[in-house]
DOBAVO-41091 format. One record per residue (C-alpha): x, y, z; residue in one letter. Coordinates in pm, whole numbers, padded with zeros to 5 digits, always signed. Layout:
# residues N
XYZA...
***
This chain:
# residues 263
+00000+00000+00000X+00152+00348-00104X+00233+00583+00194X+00064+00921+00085X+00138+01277+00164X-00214+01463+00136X-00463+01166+00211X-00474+00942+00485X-00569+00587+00372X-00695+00310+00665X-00888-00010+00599X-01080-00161+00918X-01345-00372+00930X-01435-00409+00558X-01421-00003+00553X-01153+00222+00324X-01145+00578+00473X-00985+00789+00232X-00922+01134+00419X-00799+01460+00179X-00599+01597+00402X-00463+01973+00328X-00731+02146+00590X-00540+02436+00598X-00642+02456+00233X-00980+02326+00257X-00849+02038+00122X-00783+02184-00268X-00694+01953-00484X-00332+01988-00588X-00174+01743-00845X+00016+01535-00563X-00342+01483-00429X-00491+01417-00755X-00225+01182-00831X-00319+00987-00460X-00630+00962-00522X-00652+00769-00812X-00373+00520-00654X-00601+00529-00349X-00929+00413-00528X-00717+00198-00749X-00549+00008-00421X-00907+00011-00251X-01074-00165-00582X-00821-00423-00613X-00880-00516-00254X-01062-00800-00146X-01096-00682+00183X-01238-00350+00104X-01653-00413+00038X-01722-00001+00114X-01508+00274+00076X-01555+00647+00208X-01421+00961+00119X-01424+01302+00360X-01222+01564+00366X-01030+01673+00697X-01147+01903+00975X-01449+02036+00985X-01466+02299+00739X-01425+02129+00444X-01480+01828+00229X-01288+01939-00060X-01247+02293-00215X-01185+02221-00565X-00857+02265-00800X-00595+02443-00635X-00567+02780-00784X-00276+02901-00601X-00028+02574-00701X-00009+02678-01084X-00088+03097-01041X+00312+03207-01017X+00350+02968-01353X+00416+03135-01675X+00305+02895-01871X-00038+02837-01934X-00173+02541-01804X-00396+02330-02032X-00722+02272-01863X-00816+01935-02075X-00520+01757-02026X-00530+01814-01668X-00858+01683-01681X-00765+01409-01896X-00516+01297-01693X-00619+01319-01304X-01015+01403-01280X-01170+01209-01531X-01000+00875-01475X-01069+00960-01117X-01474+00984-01174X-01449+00684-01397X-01279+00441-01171X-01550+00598-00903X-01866+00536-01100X-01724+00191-01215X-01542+00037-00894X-01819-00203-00817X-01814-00160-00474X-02023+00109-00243X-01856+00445-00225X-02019+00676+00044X-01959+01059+00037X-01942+01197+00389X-01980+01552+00361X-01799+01750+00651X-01786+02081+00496X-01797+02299+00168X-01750+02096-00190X-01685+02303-00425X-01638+02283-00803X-01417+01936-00853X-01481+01872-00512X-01852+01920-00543X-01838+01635-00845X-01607+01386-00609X-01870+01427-00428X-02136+01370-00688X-01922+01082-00788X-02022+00875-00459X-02299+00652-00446X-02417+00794-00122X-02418+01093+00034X-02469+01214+00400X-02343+01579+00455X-02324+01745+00807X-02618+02069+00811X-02355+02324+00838X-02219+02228+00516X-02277+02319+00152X-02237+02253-00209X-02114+02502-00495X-02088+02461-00866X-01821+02764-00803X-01708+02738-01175X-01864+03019-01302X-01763+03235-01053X-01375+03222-01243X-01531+03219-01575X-01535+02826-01644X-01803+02568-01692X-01850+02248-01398X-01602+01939-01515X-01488+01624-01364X-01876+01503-01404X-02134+01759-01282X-02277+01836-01612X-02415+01438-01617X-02476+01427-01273X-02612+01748-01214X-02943+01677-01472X-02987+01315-01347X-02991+01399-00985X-03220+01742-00983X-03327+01781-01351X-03249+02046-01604X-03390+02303-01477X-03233+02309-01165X-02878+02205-01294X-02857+02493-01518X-02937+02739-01220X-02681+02579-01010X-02435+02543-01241X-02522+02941-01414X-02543+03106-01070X-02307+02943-00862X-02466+03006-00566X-02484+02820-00239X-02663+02516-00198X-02723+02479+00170X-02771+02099+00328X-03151+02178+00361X-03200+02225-00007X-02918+02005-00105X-03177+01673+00062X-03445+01832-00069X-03388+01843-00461X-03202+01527-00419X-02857+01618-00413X-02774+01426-00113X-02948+01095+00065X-02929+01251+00399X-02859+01527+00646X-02746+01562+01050X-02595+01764+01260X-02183+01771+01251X-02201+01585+01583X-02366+01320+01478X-02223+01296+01082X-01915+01029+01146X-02137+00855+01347X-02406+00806+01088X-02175+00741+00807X-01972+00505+01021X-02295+00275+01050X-02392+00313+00742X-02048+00189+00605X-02055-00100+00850X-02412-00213+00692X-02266-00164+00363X-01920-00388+00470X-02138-00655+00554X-02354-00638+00269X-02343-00940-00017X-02131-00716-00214X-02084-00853-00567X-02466-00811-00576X-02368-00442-00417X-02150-00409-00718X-02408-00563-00991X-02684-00310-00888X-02465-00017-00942X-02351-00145-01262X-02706-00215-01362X-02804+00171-01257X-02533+00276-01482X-02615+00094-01810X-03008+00177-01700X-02890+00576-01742X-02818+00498-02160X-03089+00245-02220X-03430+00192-02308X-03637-00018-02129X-03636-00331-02340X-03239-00354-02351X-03275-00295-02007X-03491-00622-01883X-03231-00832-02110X-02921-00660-01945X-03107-00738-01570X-03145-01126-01676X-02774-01125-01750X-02664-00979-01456X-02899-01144-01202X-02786-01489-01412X-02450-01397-01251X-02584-01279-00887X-02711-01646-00878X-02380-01814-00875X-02224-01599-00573X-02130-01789-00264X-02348-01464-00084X-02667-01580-00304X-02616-01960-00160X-02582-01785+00179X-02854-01566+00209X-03117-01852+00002X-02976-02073+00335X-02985-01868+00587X-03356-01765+00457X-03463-02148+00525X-03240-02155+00813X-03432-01820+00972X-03113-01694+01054X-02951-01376+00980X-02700-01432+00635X-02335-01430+00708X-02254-01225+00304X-01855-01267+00290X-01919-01035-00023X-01816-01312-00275X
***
């Protein structure tokens, strides 16, 4: 396992924590970090013991802030905005949305343009009531990236992404579970808490069905219906021959609660 210098990266119990760690930056994304995360989502896919992963940012006032303006501002050259994005954030959204395992967002503070689409990224999303989300793009002149502009419209329609992503304005917790931005919302207290047992009922979840179901979701997002029932035979043909199927069909007619080993 690589030792990193802005994340910290534990496994415990079936849980990856993946911690940004630059607080005193609200956790901008710099290119070390960019460059750890995709080893960090890379190590946590490949393994076995990992069945749910989650990603916060340190302290309390931040999840993640976005690009790091400051790292490339003294540089004369100009930096080219698609390869950066070619080479660190979009292999980074794509390993998220296809890493067939559970990723839960736990949202400590602000996430702001990249970091509002990490975010996004996650399958679930709890985020503490004093913290917010901001498509802050268009506040520099740019457009959202690293995902938003397909999340965005799936999530809250397209209505509502275009404000978001127009105005750039706040979106507080309260609104943020109320369009549908977020699964849920609780006080800062009580946020590692929550995500913590949410994580555990995740870890001991039959996760290769965990994994089918999001990959199902995903195809379901570019298909029509018919395609769709023959791509669910397929993959519930495959849920059927997990060792967690055989389990939980035996410990149904055993009335006791299934032991999933997430094989």
């Amino acid at each position: 396992m690589a030792n990193h210098q802005t994340l910290v990266y534990l496994v415990q119990n079936g849980i990856c924590t993946i911690v940004m760690n630059r607080p005193e930056v609200y956790n901008a994304l710099n290119e070390l970090m960019k460059k750890e995360l995709n080893e960090a989502f890379k190590d946590a896919e490949r393994d076995g013991s990992v069945r749910c992963v989650v990603i916060r940012g340190a302290g309390e006032k931040a999840f993640c802030s976005g690009q790091d303006l400051k790292e490339h501002s003294n540089k004369e050259t100009r930096r080219s905005l698609k390869e950066s994005l070619e080479k660190s954030y979009n292999p980074l959204i794509r390993r998220m949305r296809t890493m067939e395992k559970p990723i839960i967002g736990m949202i400590n503070g602000v996430a702001a343009g990249a970091g509002m689409s990490l975010a996004l990224a996650c399958d679930l999303r709890i985020m503490a009531e004093s913290a917010k989300l901001i498509e802050v793009f268009i506040r520099i002149g740019l457009v959202p990236d690293s995902g938003s502009h397909w999340f965005l419209p799936r999530l809250v329609g397209m209505a509502r992404a275009f404000e978001y992503a127009a105005l750039g304005q706040d979106i507080t917790a309260t609104e943020a579970e109320r369009v549908g931005l977020v699964n849920r919302v609780v006080p800062l207290a009580d946020l590692e808490k929550t995500v913590g047992e949410l994580a555990e009922r995740l870890a001991k979840a039959p996760t290769k069905a965990i994994g089918l179901i999001k990959r199902t979701l995903n195809k379901a997002l570019s298909s029509d219906l018919d395609a769709l029932l023959d791509y669910e035979a397929t993959i519930q043909e495959i849920a059927s021959l997990t060792d967690d199927h055989r389990e939980g069909v035996t410990a149904f007619l055993e009335k006791r609660p299934p032991q999933f080993r997430g094989s």
